[in-house]
C-alpha positions as a Markdown table, in Angstrom:
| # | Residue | x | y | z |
|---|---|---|---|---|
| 1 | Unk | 30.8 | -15.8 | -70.5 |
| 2 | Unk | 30.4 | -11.8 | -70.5 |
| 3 | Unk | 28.4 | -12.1 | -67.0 |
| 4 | Unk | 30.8 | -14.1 | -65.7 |
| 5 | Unk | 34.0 | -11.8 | -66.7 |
| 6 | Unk | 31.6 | -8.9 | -65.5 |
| 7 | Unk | 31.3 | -10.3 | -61.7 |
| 8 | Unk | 34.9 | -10.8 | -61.6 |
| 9 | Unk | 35.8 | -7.3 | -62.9 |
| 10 | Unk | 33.5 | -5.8 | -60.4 |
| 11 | Unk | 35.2 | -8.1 | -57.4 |
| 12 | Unk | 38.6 | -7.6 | -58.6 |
| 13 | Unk | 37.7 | -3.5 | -58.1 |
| 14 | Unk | 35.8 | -4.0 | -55.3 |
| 15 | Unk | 38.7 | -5.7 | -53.3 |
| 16 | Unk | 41.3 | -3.1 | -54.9 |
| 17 | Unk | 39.0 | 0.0 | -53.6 |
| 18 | Unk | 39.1 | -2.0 | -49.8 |
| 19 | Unk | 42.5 | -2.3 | -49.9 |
| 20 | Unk | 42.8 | 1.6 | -51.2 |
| 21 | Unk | 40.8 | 2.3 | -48.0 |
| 22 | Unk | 42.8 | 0.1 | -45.8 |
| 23 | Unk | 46.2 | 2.0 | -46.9 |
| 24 | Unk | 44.7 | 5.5 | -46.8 |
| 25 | Unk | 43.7 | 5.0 | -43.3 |
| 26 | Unk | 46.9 | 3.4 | -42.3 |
| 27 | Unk | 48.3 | 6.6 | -44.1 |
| 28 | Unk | 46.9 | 9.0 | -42.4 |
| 29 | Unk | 47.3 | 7.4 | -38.7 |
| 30 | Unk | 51.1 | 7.5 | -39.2 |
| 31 | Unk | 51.5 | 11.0 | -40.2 |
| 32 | Unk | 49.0 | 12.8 | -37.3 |
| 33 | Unk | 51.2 | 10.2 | -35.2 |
| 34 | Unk | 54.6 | 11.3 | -36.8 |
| 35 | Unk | 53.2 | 15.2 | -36.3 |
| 36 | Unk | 52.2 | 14.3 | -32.5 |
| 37 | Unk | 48.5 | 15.0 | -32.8 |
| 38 | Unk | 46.5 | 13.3 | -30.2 |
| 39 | Unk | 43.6 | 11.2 | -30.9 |
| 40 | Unk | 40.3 | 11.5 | -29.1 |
| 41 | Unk | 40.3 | 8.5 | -27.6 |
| 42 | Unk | 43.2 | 9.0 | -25.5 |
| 43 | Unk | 41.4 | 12.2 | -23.8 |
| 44 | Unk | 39.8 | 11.4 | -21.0 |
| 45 | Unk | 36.3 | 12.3 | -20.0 |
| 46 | Unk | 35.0 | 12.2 | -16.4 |
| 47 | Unk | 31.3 | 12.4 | -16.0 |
| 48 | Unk | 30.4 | 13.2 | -12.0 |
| 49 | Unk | 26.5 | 13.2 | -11.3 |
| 50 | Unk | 25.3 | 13.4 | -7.8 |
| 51 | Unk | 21.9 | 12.9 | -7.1 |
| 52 | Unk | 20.2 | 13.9 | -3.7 |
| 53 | Unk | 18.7 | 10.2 | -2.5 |
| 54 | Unk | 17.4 | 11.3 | 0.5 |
| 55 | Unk | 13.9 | 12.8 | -0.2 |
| 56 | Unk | 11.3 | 14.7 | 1.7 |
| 57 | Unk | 10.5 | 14.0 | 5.6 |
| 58 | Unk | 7.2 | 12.4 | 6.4 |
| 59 | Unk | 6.0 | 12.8 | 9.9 |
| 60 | Unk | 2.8 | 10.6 | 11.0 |
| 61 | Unk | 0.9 | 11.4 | 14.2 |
| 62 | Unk | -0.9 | 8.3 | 15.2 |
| 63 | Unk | -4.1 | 9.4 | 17.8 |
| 64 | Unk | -3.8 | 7.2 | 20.9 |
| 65 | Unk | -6.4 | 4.9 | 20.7 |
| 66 | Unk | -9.6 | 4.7 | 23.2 |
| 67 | Unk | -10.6 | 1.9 | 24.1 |
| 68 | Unk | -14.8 | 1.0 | 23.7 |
| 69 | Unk | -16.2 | -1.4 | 26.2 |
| 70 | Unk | -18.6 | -3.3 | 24.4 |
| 71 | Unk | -21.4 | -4.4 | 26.3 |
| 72 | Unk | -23.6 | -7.5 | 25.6 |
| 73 | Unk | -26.7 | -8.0 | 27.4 |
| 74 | Unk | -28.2 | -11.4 | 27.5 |
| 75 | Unk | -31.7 | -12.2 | 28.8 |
| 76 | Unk | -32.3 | -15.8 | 30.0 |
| 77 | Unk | -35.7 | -17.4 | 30.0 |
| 78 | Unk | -36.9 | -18.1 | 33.5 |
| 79 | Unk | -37.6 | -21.8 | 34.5 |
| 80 | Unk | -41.6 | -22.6 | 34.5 |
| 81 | Unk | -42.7 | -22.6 | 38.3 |
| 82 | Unk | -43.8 | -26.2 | 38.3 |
| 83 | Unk | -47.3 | -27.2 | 38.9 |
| 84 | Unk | -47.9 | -29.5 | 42.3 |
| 85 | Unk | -48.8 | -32.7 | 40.2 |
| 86 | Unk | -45.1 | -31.9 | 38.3 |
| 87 | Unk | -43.7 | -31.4 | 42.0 |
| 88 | Unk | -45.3 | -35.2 | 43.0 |
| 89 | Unk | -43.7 | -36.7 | 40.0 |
| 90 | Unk | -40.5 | -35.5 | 41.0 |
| 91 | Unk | -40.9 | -36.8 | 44.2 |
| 92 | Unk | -41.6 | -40.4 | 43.2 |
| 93 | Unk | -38.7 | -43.0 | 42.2 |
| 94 | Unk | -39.9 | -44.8 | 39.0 |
């Protein structure tokens, strides 16, 4: 029974020490407003940054090209000379 009077004791003054809070603040917004002091958040702070996109020039010279003739040389077998007896065969319809 002691813990139990104990937990509510502590919530009973942990609720009055919100509400404390709550009214102080409440407090102390109507007097700076009542005074006129302004609050931070109504000033206005403008951040410009430019930033130069543009970068440094790159020039390319390209050599003309030259154009290589490739040349391909290709050696054909000559055709045997044929013999007379391949000659005769040649001749003769089978």
């Amino acid at each position: 029974m002691k813990d139990l009077l104990k937990n509510v004791k502590a919530q009973i003054t942990a609720g009055v020490a919100v509400i404390l809070t709550t009214l102080g603040t409440v407090f102390s917004d109507k007097v700076e407003e009542f005074f006129g002091v302004e609050s931070d958040d109504s000033i206005a702070v403008e951040q410009k940054q430019e930033v130069n996109v543009e970068g440094p020039t790159i020039n390319i010279t390209i050599p003309e090209q030259q154009r290589d003739t490739v040349v391909k040389k290709v050696y054909i077998k000559a055709e045997p000379k044929k013999t007379a007896t391949e000659k005769r065969k040649d001749e003769i319809d089978w």
